[in-house]
N, C-alpha and C positions, 0 to 999 in steps of 0.2 A: 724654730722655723718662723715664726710669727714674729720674731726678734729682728729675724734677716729682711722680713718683707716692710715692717715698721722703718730698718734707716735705709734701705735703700727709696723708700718713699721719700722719705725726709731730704737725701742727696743726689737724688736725678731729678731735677727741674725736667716736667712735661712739658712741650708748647701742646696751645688748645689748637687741635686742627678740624677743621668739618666732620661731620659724622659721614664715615662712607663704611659700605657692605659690600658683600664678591655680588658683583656682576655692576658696580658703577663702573664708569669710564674716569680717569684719574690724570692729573700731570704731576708727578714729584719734582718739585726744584729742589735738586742737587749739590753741594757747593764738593765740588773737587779741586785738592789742591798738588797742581805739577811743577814741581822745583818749587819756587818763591812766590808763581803765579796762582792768584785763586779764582775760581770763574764757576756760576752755576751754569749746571747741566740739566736741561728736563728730560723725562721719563714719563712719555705720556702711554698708557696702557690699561687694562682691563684689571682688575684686583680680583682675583680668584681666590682667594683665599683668606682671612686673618686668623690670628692665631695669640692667643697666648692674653693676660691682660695687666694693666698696671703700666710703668715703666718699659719692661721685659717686654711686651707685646709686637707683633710682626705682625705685615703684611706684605703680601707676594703681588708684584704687579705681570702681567705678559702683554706683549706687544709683538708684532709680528714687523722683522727688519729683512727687508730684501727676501720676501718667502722662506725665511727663516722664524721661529719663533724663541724670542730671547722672554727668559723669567730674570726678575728680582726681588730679591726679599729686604725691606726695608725694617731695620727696628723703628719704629713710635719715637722710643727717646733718643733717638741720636738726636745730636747737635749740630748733624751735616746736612739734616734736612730744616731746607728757610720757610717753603711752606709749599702748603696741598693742595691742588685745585680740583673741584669735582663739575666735571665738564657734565658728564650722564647719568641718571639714574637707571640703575637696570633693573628691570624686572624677571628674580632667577627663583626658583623654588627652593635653592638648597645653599647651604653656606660656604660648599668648598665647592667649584664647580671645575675640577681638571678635567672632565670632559672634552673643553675645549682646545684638550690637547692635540687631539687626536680627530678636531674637524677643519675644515679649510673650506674657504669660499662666504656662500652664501647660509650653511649650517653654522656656520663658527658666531654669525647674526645675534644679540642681545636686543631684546625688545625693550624700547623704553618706557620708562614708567611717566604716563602721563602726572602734573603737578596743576593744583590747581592754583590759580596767580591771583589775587584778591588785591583789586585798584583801592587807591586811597583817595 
């Protein structure tokens, strides 16, 4: 087993992407490719969940479309993702927050986490 986790380290190149945790606010650019055409797509939403570590590792974004709410699960190492932007810090108690399934409105609300800015 320690065989398998050593060359799959070795043969999936990680990009470094920002440190983010469930309850930041998130954009994934997307690179989808339809026919011959390739074009990034963003996915901006709330990461309620990660999962998993190394290569293998996932995170689930949601985002609410037309009072609909869509989930996605992104693996870390794909190659389809060009990069991450972390718009919000949230301030959540717990690591996997599905909670937020099942609220709407002003419950559904993520408190941000103040940062402090130090001038140069």
């Amino acid at each position: 087993m320690e065989k398998i986790k050593q060359l799959a380290k070795e043969f999936t190149p990680v990009k470094e992407f920002p440190s983010f945790k469930a309850g930041d606010t998130v954009t994934v650019h997307y690179r989808i490719t339809e026919g011959n055409k390739e074009r990034i797509q963003q996915f901006q939403g709330v990461v309620i969940q990660r999962k998993g570590t190394g290569p293998s590792a996932t995170f689930t974004v949601r985002k609410m479309s037309n009072n609909v709410g869509v989930e996605r699960i992104f693996p870390i190492g794909s190659p389809f993702i060009e990069q991450i932007d972390v718009n919000k810090v949230g301030a959540v108690r717990r690591a996997r927050i599905f909670y937020l399934r099942e609220r709407r409105g002003k419950s559904a609300r993520i408190k941000e986490k103040r940062q402090l800015v130090t001038k140069k």
